[in-house]
KEMIMI-252312 format. One record per atom (N, C-alpha, C): residue number from 0; x, y, z. Coordinates in steps of 0.2 Angstrom, whole numbers, padded with zeros to 4 digits. Layout:
% KEMIMI-252312
ATOM    n     px     py     pz
ATOM  NUM      X      Y      Z
...
% end
This chain:
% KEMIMI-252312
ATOM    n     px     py     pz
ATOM    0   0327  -0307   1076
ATOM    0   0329  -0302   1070
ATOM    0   0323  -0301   1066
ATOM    1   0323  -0295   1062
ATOM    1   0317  -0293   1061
ATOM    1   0318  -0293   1052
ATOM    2   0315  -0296   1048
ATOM    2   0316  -0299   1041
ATOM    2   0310  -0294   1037
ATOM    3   0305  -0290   1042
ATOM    3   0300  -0291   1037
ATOM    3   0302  -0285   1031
ATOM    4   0308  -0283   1032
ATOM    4   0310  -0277   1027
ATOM    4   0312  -0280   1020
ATOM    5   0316  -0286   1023
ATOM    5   0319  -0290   1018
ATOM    5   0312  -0292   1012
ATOM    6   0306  -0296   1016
ATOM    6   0302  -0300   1012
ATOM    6   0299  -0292   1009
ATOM    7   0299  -0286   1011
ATOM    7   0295  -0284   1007
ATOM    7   0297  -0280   1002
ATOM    8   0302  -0280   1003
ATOM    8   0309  -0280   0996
ATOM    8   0309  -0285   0991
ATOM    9   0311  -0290   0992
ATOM    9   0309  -0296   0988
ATOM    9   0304  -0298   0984
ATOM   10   0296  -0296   0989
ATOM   10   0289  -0294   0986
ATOM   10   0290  -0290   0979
ATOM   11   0294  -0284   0982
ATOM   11   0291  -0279   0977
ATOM   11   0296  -0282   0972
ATOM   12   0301  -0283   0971
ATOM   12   0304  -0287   0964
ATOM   12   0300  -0292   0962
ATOM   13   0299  -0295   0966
ATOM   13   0294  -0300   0960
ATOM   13   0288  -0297   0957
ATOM   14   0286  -0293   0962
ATOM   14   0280  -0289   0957
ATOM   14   0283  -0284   0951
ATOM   15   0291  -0282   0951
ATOM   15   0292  -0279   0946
ATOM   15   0292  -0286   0939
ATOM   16   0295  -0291   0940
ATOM   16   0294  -0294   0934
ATOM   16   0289  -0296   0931
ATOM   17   0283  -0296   0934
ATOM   17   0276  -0299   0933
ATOM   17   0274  -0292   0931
ATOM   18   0274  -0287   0932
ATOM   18   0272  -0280   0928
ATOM   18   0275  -0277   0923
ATOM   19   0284  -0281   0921
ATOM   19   0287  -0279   0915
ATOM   19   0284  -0286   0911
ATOM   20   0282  -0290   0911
ATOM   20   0278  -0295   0906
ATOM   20   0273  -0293   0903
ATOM   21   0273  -0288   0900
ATOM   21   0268  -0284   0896
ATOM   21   0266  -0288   0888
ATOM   22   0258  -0291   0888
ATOM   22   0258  -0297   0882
ATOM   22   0263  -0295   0876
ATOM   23   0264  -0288   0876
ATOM   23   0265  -0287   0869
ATOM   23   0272  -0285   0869
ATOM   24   0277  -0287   0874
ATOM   24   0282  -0287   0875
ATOM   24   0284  -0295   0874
ATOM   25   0280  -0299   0879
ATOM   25   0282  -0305   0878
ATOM   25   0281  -0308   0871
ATOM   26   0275  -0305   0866
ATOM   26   0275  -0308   0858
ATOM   26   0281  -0305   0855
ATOM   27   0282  -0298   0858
ATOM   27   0289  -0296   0852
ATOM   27   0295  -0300   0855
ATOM   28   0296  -0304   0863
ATOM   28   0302  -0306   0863
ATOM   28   0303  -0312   0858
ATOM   29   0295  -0315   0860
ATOM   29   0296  -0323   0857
ATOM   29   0298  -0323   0848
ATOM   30   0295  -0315   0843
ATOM   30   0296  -0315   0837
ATOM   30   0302  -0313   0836
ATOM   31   0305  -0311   0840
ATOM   31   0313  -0309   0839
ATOM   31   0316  -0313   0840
ATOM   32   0314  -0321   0845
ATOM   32   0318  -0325   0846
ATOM   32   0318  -0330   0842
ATOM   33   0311  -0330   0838
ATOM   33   0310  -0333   0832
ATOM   33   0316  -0332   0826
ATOM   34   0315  -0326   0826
ATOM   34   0319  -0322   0821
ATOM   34   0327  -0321   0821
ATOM   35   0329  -0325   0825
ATOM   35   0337  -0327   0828
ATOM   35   0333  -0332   0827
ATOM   36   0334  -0338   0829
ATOM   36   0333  -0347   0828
ATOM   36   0332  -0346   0819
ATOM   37   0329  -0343   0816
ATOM   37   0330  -0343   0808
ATOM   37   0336  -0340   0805
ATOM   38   0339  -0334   0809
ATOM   38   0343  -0331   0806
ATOM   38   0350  -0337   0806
ATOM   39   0349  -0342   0814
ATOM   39   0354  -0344   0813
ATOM   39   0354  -0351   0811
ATOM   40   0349  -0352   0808
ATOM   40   0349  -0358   0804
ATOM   40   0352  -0359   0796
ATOM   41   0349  -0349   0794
ATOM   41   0352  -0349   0788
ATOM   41   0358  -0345   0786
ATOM   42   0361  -0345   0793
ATOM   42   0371  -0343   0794
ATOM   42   0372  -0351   0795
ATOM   43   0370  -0355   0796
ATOM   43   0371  -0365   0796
ATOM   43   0373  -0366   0789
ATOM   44   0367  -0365   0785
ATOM   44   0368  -0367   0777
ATOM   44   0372  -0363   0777
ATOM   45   0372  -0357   0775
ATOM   45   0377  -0353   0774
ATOM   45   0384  -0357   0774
ATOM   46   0385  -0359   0779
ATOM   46   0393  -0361   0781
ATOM   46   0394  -0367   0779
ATOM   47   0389  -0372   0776
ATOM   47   0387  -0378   0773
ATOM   47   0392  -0378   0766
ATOM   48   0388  -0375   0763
ATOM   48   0389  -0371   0759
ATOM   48   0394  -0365   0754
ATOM   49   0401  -0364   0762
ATOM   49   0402  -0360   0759
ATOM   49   0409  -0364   0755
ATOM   50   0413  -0368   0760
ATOM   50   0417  -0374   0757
ATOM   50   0417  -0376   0749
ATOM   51   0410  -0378   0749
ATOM   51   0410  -0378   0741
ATOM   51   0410  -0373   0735
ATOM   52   0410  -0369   0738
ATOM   52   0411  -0365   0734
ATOM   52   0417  -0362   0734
ATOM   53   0421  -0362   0739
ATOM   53   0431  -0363   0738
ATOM   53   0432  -0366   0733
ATOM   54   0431  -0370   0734
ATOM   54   0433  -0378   0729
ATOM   54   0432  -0377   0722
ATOM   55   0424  -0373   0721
ATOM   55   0423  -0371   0716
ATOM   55   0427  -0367   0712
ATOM   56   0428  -0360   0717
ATOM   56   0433  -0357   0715
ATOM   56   0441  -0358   0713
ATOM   57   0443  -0362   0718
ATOM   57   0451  -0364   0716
ATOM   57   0450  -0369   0709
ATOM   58   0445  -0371   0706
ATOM   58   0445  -0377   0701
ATOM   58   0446  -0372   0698
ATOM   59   0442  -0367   0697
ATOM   59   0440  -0361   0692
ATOM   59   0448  -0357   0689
ATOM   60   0452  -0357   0697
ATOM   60   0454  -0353   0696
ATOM   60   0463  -0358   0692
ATOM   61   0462  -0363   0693
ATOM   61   0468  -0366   0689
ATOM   61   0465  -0367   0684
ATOM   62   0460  -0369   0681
ATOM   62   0456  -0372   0674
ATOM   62   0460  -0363   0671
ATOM   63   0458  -0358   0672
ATOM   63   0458  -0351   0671
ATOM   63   0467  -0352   0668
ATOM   64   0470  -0353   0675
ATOM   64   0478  -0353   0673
ATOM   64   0479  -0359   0668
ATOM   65   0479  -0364   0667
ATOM   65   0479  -0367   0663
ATOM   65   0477  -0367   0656
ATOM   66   0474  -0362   0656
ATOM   66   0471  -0362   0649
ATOM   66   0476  -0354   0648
ATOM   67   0477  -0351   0652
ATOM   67   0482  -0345   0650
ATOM   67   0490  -0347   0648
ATOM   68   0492  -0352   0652
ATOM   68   0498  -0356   0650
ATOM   68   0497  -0357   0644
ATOM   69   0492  -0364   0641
ATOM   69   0490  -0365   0637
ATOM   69   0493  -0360   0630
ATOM   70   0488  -0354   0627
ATOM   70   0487  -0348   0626
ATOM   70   0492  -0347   0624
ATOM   71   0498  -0344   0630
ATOM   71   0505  -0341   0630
ATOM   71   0509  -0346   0626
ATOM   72   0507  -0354   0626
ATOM   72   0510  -0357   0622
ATOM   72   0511  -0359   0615
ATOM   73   0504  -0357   0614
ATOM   73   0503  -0358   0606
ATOM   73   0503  -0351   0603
ATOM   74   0506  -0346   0607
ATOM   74   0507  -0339   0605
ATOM   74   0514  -0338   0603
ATOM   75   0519  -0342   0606
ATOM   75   0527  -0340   0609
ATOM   75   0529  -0347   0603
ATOM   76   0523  -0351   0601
ATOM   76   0527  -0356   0594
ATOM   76   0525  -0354   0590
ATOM   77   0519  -0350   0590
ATOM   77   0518  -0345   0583
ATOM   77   0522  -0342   0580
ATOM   78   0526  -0338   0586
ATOM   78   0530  -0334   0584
ATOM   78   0536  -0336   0583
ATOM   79   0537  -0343   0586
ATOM   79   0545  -0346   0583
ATOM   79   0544  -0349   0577
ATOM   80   0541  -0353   0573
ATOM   80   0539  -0355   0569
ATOM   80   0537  -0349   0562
ATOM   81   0535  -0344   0565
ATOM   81   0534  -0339   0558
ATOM   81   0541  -0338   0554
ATOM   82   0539  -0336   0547
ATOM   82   0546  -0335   0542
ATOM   82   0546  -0328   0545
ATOM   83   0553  -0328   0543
ATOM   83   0558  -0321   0546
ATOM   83   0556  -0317   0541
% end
């Protein structure tokens, strides 16, 4: 059986990848990929981070109601206690 069509098909693919490695393809692959490993390091902190500040929020957001309650209530005995 006669293969040598195969190998020189084969051939000429390898030779494509070895002639799409163009230096200056392969620095902008590796600075892109640089540039994803940072991006997703600081989507990490990010998400570290974001919990806390939930927490922050709902403390804020009852300290908030409670001082509105509060408020309402030293409003609503003003106004019972005022002379008619």
């Amino acid at each position: 059986m006669n293969v040598a069509f195969l190998l020189k098909r084969v051939n000429d693919l390898l030779g494509l990848i070895t002639q799409s490695r163009d230096v200056s393809q392969c620095q902008k692959y590796k600075e892109l990929k640089l540039e994803r490993a940072r991006a997703g390091e600081k989507m990490k902190a990010l998400e570290v981070m974001l919990p806390n500040a939930k927490d922050m929020l709902q403390k804020m957001d009852v300290e908030m109601e409670e001082s509105s309650v509060k408020k309402n209530g030293l409003t609503l005995q003003q106004l019972a206690t005022a002379p008619w």
